[in-house]
N, C-alpha and C positions, 0 to 999 in steps of 0.2 A: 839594415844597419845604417846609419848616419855619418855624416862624411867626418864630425869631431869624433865619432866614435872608431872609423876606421883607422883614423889616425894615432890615436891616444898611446897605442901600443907598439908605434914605428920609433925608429932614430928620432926625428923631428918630435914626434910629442913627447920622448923623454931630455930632449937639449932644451923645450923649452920649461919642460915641468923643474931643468936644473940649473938654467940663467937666465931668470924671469926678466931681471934688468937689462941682458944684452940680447933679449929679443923681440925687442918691438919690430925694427925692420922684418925680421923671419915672419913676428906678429902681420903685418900690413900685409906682407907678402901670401900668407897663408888666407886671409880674408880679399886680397883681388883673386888668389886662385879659386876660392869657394864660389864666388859670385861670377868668376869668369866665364861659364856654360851658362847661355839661357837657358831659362827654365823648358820652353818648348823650342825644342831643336828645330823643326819642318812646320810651316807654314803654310804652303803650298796648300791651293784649293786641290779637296778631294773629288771623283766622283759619287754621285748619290748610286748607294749599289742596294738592290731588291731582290733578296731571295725569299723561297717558299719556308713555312714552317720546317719541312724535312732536309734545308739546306741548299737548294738547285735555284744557280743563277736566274732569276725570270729574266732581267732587263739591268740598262745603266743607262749614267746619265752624264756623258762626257764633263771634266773639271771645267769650270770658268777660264783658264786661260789656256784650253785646247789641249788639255793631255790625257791621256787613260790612263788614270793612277787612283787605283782604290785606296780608303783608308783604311789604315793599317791595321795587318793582320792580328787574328788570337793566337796562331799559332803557326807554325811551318811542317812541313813534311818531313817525318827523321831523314827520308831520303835524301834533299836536299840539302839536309842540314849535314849527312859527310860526304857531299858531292859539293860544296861550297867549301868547307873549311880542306877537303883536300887541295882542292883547286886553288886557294888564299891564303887559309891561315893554318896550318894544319897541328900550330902549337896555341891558336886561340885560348885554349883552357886553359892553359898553363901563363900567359903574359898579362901584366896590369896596364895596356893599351898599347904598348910599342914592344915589335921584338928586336930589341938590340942586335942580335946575329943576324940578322936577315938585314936588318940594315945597312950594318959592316958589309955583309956579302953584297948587297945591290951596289953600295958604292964601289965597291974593289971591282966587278963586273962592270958597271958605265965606266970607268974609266980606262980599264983595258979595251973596252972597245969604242970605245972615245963618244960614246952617246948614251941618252937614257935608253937602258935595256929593261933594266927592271927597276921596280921602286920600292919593294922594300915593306910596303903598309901594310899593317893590319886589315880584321876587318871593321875593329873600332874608328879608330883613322881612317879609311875610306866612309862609315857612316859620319863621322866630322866633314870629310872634303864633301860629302852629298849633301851637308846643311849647310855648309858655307859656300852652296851654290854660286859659282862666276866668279869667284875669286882669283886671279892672277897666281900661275903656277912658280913660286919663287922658295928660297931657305929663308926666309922668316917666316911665309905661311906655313912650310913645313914644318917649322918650329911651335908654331901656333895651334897645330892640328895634333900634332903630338901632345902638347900639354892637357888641351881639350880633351883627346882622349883618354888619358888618365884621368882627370877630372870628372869621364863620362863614367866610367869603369869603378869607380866610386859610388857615384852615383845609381847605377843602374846595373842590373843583374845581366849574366852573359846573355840567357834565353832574351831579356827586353831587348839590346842591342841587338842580335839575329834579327829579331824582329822588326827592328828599325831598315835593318840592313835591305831584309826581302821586301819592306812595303817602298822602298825609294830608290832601291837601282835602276841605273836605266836601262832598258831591251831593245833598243833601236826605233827610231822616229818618234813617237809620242806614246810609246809602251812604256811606263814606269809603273815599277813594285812586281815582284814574284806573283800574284795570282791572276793579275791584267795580261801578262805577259804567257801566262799557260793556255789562257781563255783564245788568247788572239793567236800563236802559234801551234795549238795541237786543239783547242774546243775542247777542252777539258779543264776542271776545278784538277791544283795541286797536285793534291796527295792520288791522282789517280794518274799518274806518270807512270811510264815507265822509267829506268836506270837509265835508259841510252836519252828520253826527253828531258829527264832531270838532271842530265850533265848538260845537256844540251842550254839547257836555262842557267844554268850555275858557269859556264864560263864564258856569256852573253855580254854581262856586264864589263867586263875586260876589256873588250872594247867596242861600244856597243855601235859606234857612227862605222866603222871596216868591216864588223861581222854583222849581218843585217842577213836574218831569214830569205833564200832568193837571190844572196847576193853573195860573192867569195866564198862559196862552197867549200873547196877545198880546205881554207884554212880554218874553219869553222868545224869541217870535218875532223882534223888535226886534232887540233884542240880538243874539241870532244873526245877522241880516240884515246889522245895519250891518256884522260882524266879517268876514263873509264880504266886501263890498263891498271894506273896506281891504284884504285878503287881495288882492281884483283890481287895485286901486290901487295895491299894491306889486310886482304882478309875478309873485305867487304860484302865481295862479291864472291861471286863463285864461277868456277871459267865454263861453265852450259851457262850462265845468264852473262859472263860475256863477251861469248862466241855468239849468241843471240842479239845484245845488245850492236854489236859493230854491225849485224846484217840491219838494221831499224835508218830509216833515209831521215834527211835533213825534213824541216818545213820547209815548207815554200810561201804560198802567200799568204798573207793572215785570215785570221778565221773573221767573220765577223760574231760581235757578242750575243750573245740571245736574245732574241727579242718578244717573250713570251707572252710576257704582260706590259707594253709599252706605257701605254694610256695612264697606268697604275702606277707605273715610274715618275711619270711626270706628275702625276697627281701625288704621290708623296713627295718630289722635289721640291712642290709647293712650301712647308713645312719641315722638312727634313732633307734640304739641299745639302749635300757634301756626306753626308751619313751613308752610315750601313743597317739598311732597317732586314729585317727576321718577317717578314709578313705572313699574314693568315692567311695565306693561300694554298691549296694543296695542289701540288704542282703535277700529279696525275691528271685529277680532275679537269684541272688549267687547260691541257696541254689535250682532254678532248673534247672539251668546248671550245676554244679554239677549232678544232677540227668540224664538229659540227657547223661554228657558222662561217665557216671557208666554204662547207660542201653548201649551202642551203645560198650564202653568196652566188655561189655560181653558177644559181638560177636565178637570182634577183635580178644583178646585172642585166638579163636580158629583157628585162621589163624597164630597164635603165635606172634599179635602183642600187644605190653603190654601199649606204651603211647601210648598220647594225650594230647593237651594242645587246649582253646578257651579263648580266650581274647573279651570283646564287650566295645566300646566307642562311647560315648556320641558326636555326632558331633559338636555337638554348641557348647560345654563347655571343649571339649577335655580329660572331664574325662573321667578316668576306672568307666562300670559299675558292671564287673563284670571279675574274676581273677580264671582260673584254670589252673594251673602250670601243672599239670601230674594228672592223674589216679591214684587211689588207689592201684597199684600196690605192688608189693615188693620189696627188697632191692636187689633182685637178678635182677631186672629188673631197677633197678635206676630210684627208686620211688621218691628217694628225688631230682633228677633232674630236675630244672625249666627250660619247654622246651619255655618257651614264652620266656624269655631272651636266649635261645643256638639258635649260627647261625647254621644254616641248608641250605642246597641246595636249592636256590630259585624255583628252578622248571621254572614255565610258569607266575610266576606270576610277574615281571618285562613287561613282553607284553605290557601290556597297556602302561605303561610309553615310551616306543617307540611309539607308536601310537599316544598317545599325543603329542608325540613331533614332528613328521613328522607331522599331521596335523598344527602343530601351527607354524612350521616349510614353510608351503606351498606344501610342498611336495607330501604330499598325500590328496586325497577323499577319503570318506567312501566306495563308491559305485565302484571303480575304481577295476580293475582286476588287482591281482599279481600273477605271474609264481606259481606254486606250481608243480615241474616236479623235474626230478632226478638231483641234486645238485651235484657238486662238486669244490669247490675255498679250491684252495693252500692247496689240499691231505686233506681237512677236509669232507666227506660226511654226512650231516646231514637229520635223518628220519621222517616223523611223525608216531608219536604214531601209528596209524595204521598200520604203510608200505603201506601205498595207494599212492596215487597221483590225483588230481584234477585239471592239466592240468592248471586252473587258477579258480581261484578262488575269490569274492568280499575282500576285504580290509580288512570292520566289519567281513563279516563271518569268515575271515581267525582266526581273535582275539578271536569273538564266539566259533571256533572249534581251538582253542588255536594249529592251525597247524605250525608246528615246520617248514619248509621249506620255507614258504613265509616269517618266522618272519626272519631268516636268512639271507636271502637275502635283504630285509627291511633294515637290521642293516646295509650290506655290501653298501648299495645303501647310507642310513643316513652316515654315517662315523660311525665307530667302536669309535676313538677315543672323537669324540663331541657328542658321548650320552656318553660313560664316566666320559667325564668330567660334562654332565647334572645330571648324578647321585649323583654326589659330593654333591650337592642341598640340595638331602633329606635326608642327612647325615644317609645311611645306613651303619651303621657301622661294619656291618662283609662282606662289599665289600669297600675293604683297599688297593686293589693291581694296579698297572696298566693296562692300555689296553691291552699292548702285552701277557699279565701272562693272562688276559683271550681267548683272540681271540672274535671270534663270539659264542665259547659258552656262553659267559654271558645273551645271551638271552633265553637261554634254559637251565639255571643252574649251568653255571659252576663258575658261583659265590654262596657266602652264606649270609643269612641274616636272622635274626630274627622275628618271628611273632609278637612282640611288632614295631620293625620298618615298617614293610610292613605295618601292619594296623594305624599305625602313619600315613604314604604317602597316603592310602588311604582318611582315613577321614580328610587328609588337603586339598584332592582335590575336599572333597565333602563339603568343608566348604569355599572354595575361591569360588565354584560356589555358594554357599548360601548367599554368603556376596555380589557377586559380583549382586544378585538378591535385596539385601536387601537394600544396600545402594546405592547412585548416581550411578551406573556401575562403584565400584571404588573398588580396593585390598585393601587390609593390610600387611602389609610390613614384619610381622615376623606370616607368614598364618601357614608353616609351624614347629609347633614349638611343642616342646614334649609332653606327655600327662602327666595328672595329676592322682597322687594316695591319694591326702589328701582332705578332701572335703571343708578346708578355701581356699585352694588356689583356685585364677584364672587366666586362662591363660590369658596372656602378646599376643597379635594381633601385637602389635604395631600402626605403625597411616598407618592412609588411603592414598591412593597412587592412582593415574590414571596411576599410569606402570603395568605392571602384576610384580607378581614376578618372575616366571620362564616360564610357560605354560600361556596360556589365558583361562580364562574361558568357551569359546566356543568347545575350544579342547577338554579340560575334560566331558564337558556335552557329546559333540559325543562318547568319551569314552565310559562311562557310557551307552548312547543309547546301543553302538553296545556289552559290556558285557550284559545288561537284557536281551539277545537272547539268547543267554548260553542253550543249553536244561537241563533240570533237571533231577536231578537222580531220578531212579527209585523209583516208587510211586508217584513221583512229578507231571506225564504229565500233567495233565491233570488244572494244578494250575491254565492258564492263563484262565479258563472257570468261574470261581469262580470271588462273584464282591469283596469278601473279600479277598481276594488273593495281598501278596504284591506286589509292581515293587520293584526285587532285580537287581541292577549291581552286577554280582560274575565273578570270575575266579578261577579256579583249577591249581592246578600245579603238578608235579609228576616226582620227579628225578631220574636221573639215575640209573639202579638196584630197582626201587621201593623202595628206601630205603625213600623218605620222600613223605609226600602227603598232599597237601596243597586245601585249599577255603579259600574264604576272597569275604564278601558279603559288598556291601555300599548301602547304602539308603539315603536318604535327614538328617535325624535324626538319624542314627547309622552305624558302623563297626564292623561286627563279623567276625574274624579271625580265622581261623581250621588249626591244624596239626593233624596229625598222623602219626606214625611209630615205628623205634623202638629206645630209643635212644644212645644204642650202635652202630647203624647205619649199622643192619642186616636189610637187604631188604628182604623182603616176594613177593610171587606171590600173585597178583589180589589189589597190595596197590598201589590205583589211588584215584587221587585229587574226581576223581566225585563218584568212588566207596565207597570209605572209610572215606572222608573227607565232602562232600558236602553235607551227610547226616545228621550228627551233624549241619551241618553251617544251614541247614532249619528246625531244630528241636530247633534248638535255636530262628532263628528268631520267630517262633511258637509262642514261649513264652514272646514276645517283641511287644510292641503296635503298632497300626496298622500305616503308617508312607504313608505320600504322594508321588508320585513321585517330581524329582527336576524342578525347573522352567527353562525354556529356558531361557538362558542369550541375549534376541535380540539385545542389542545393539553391540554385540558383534559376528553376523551373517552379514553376504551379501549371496546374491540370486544369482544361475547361472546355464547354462544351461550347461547339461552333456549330453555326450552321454549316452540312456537309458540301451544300451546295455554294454557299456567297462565301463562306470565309469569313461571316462577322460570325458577332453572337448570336448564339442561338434564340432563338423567340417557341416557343410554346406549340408553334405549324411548323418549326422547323424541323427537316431531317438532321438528324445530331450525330457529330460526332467527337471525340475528345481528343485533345492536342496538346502539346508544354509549350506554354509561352515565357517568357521572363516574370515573374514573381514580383508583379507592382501593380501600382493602380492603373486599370487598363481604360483608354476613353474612347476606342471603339466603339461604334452604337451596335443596336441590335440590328438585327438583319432585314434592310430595308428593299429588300427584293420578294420576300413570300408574302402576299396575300391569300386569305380565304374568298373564294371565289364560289357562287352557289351557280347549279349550272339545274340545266333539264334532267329529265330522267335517263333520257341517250345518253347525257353529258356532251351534247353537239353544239351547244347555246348555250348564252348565259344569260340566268332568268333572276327577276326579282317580284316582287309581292304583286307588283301591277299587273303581271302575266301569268303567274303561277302559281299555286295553293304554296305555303311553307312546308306542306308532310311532304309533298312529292320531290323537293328540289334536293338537289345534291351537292352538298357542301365540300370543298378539298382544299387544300393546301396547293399555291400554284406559283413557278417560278416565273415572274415576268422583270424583264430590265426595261429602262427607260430606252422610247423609242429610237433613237439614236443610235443606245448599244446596242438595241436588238439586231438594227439593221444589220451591222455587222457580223456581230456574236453568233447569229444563228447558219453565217455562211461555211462555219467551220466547226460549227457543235452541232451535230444532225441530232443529238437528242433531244435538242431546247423545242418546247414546243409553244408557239404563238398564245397567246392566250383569246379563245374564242368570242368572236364579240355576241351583242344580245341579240336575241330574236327581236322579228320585227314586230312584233304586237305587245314591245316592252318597253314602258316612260324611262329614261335614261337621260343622265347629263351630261356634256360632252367628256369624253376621260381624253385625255391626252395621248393620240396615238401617232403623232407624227410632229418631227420637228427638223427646222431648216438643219441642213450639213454647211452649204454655203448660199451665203454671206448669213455674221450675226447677225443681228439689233444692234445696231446703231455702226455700221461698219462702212467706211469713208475710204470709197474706192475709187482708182483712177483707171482711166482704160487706155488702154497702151494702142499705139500704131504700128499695125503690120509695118513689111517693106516696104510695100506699094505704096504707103501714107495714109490707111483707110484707119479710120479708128475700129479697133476689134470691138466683138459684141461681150459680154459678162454671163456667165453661164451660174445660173441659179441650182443650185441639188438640196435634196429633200428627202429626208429617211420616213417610209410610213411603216406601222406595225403590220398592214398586208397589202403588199406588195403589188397584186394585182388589184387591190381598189383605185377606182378610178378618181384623180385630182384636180381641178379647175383652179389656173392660175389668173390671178389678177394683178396686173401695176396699176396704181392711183384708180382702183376701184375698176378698170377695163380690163374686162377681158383679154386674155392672150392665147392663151394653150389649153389644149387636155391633155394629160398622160394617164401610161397605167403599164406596172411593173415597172418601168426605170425612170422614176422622176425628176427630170431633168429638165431644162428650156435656157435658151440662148436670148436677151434681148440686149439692145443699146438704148440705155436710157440714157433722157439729155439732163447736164448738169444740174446738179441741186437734188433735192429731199425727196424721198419716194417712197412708197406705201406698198408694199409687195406681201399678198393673199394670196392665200391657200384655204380649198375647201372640197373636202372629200364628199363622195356622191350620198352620203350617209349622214352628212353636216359639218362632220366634224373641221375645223379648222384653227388657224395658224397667222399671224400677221408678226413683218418685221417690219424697221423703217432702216433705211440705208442711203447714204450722201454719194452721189457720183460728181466726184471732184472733176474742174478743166482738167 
């Protein structure tokens, strides 16, 4: 109702509805009283307050000028609201802002006892005197506060006033408002009081600098006691609750507030400073991750690493379900640093996004063989973790064992700069630079990016396979889109599309396949025997120096994302994605419901025959066998590993026309890889078998059975001085097809060495161009040229 219309039907709006002309003064008078209340009463910075979707404090964010005062409440507790008005106003309902008898009577009482005893206010009037903060206590303020509060009472419904009341009293020291003041003297929301705490807060404010929690007990006591008494005397209560309520002790020191989700506080303060945000958080969940990376902290620490941070979202809905910014650490460790927003060194975990995009690209099979052998493009040599080599190795496994050398070469085969520009996409924001600022490291780290982004990319790609399941095999056009931390909002899809957005959903799925092969860290082996056991897609990552260590696990229904490190950006020894980081990432899902694997997007598959053994296409010698790849034009070749090979009748030798009638020879099908990958390939595939070379009484052209490991063609090398000052010598390696053939090495045409089974030689060559030969006992040979730099 409106303040003309409350009026209209009083004395005043019928005197002037009946002497229009002798009420201009009344007129003026009645328009400074309307305008007299500003519009917002309380100004006063609020704290930014953070609860879970089901209501539970996570965290707060002290007001800008140093007080705990949340803003203001939806509601109050009935409790307190006749544990207030007994104490105050106890004819509140019934007066339109001042109660005349109580005022009579305060005055008649101060002046009998010749001081202020009592005052008389409402609790309209005392919300006046708490807006008209600092004002000098005098009879014209009083006069002023009175009017005001008619004015407000007009205006404003009893329940809003309450309201005002409980969000701005004061509780002693920098406690203001009714649920700041529950949190910090009993660690409890409100309405989960008891009678004896709810009196206890309800006649605080009286006076809140003398009665102070811890301090003049007795009289705090009092006060409380008599309030609960009336309480019984009106019917309230009942005298078993408060014969219980008088046994209930005073507080004592304050509580501190919760500190659940710190990190997450301050990252909404950013945005929503002084509010009361509802967040996506589910405050179970919260509260045992947390737990987990306390316990898994206080083994880090002794390796001297201090964070961790784990972010987990919701895949359907793209909320946060749960927010840990760092470890309880100290301030010496930059505890207060939120490591889910700091870019950090991707590590390995960009991979898949290559993967995805060569398969959807055509480019690659899961099953198909990539080099994994000693690298070197344009002076950059890139390792895996191990220092091993796998000679070749499948596609997915490569992904699985997140090996650094084939992904390398992946990128240099994809183009460096069109997966660049496909990252633009997921708008990972702490990779801002160009192609050439990273080279081919961006696939192994040499970009940075945030675990709120990675695990954003993730769960977009396990939400285009979900959608791409759920509805007509159709996208959504804005799939990739940020994550949410409020729990009204919902994400924006956008509308449905028969284009993919960036990848196709087939891609991603294989993705996904070939991460849940990932082996699990320790304690984990044995997960895939269990029928409760999730299907997780994860990846690890682990950058350079061990300075950061990453997991990030997807499933149909969530994304849990892992760092650790330190985040001064001191690397420790043994701080690895699957050491340090993947243990958390399945102690978390532990704690997360049991989740399906994702569906096959078939419409989005076609069927083809590969070779069973390379992983390309099949050829005509190949063993076959059939596979789904993505449904496009595929520009894999055919399978450049099987030849037909004619042998003897033993099949001991490989024979041609020169040596052997054509009835008698033996023709097969035979897997050989280039001598390089064999070298390695066959140290750990005991089934590959060498391919035999010809008898001796057969005309043969040289075939290629052996090739430099180090140094390429044309490789400009310097050679370094021990301690002592000496210059060290350059060690030449040489992969041959059989091992035990014997090899004569030459520099500039001289002589040097023989080997045989480990082809290796040590020389120091003097500065400038050099001629280095190789020649197997059977002819066959090899020549590089190499620069020995001063």
């Amino acid at each position: 109702m409106s303040f003309l219309s409350k009026i209209k039907n009083t004395s005043v709006g019928r005197f002037v509805a009946k002497h229009p002309k002798k009420s201009s003064v009344l007129a003026i008078l009645l328009i400074a009283y309307y305008f007299c209340l500003p519009k917002q009463l309380f100004n006063s910075p609020t704290a930014t307050v953070v609860e879970s979707r089901e209501g539970v404090l996570l965290g707060a964010q002290i007001a800008s000028d140093g007080q705990w005062r949340f803003p203001e409440v939806d509601s109050i507790p009935k409790k307190f609201e006749h544990c207030l008005l007994q104490f105050e106003d106890a004819h509140f309902y019934q007066h339109f802002g001042f109660n005349p008898v109580s005022i009579a009577n305060a005055v008649v009482q101060n002046i009998k006892a010749g001081k202020t005893v009592r005052g008389g206010s409402t609790i309209t009037q005392q919300v006046i005197r708490l807006a008209r903060e600092g004002k000098k206590r005098s009879y014209a303020e009083k006069f002023i506060e009175l009017i005001w509060a008619t004015r407000l009472e007009l205006r404003s419904s009893k329940e809003e006033i309450l309201k005002m009341y409980a969000s701005n009293a004061p509780y002693g020291g920098n406690v203001v408002g009714l649920e700041v003041a529950s949190w910090r003297y009993f660690g409890l929301k409100s309405h989960q009081l008891s009678w004896a705490e709810t009196a206890t807060l309800a006649v605080l404010p009286n006076a809140p600098s003398l009665i102070y929690p811890g301090k003049n007990q007795q009289r705090l006591l009092k006060k409380r006691n008599r309030l609960l008494k009336k309480l019984l005397e009106e019917g309230i209560i009942d005298k078993t609750t408060y014969s219980l309520s008088l046994l209930e002790e005073l507080p004592q020191k304050p509580y501190a507030l919760p500190q659940t989700a710190q990190h997450l506080v301050t990252h909404i303060a950013q945005k929503h400073k002084g509010e009361r945000i509802v967040s996506s958080i589910k405050a179970p969940l919260q509260a045992n991750v947390n737990a987990v990376v306390q316990k898994h902290y206080s083994h880090l620490k002794q390796n001297q690493v201090f964070n961790a941070a784990v972010l987990v979202l919701d895949v359907h809905t793209r909320k946060v379900m749960a927010y840990v910014g760092n470890t309880k650490t100290d301030r010496q460790h930059q505890k207060d640093v939120d490591m889910v927003q700091a870019n950090r060194s991707t590590g390995s975990t960009i991979k898949p996004l290559l993967y995805t995009a060569m398969l959807d690209a055509g480019e690659l099979i899961p099953d198909m063989l990539v080099a994994d052998i000693p690298t070197q493009i344009a002076g950059y040599s890139p390792q895996n973790f191990n220092e091993n080599f796998s000679g070749a190795v499948q596609a997915k496994k490569a992904l699985a064992r997140s090996l650094n050398i084939p992904s390398v070469r992946l990128l240099q085969s994809y183009g460096l700069q069109k997966f660049r520009d496909q990252l633009e996409f997921f708008n990972l924001k702490g990779i801002n630079k160009p192609a050439d600022h990273y080279g081919l490291t961006l696939i192994l780290g040499g970009a940075e990016s945030s675990l709120w982004d990675l695990c954003k990319t993730y769960a977009s790609m396990a939400s285009t396979v979900n959608h791409f399941n759920t509805t007509s095999s159709e996208y959504y056009t804005k799939e990739f889109a940020e994550p949410i931390l409020q729990d009204s909002q919902e994400v924006d899809f956008g509308s449905k599309s028969t284009q993919k957005t960036i990848f196709d959903a087939a891609s991603m799925y294989l993705t996904f396949e070939a991460m849940k092969e990932v082996n699990r860290p320790e304690g984990q082996e044995s997960w895939e025997f269990y029928d409760s056991s999730k299907q997780i897609a994860w990846k690890t990552g682990t950058s350079f120096g061990n300075k950061d260590a990453w997991a990030i696990g997807v499933t149909k229904d969530q994304v849990v994302g892992v760092w650790v490190g330190n985040a001064d950006g001191e690397g420790r020894p043994n701080v690895t994605g699957v050491s340090s980081a993947a243990p958390i990432l399945f102690d978390v899902f532990n704690v997360l419901p049991k989740t399906k694997w994702f569906l096959e997007p078939l419409d989005e598959f076609t069927e083809i025959d590969v070779c069973a053994t390379s992983g390309y296409l099949a050829t005509p010698i190949c063993p076959v066998k059939k596979i789904k790849i993505p449904a496009k034009q595929n520009y894999v070749e055919a399978c450049p590993y099987h030849k037909l090979v004619h042998l003897d009748a033993k099949q001991q030798f490989q024979v041609n026309t020169s040596c052997e009638p054509l009835e008698t020879m033996v023709s097969k099908p035979w897997f050989v890889l280039p001598p390089l990958q064999e070298f390695y390939y066959k140290k750990t595939n005991v089934t590959y078998k060498t391919l035999p070379s010809f008898r001796n009484d057969c005309k043969t052209e040289n075939a290629k059975v052996m090739e430099f490991i180090y140094p390429k063609s044309g490789a400009k090398i310097t050679l370094p001085k021990n301690f002592e000052g000496n210059t060290n010598e350059v060690v030449f390696k040489l992969a041959h097809a059989k091992t035990k053939t014997k090899v004569f090495w030459y520099v500039d045409d001289e002589f040097v060495k023989q080997t045989s089974d480990f082809h290796e030689i040590a020389v120091k060559p003097k500065p400038g161009v050099h001629k280095i030969t190789v020649v197997d006992e059977v002819g066959n040979d090899a020549v590089i040229w190499i620069t020995i730099l001063e």
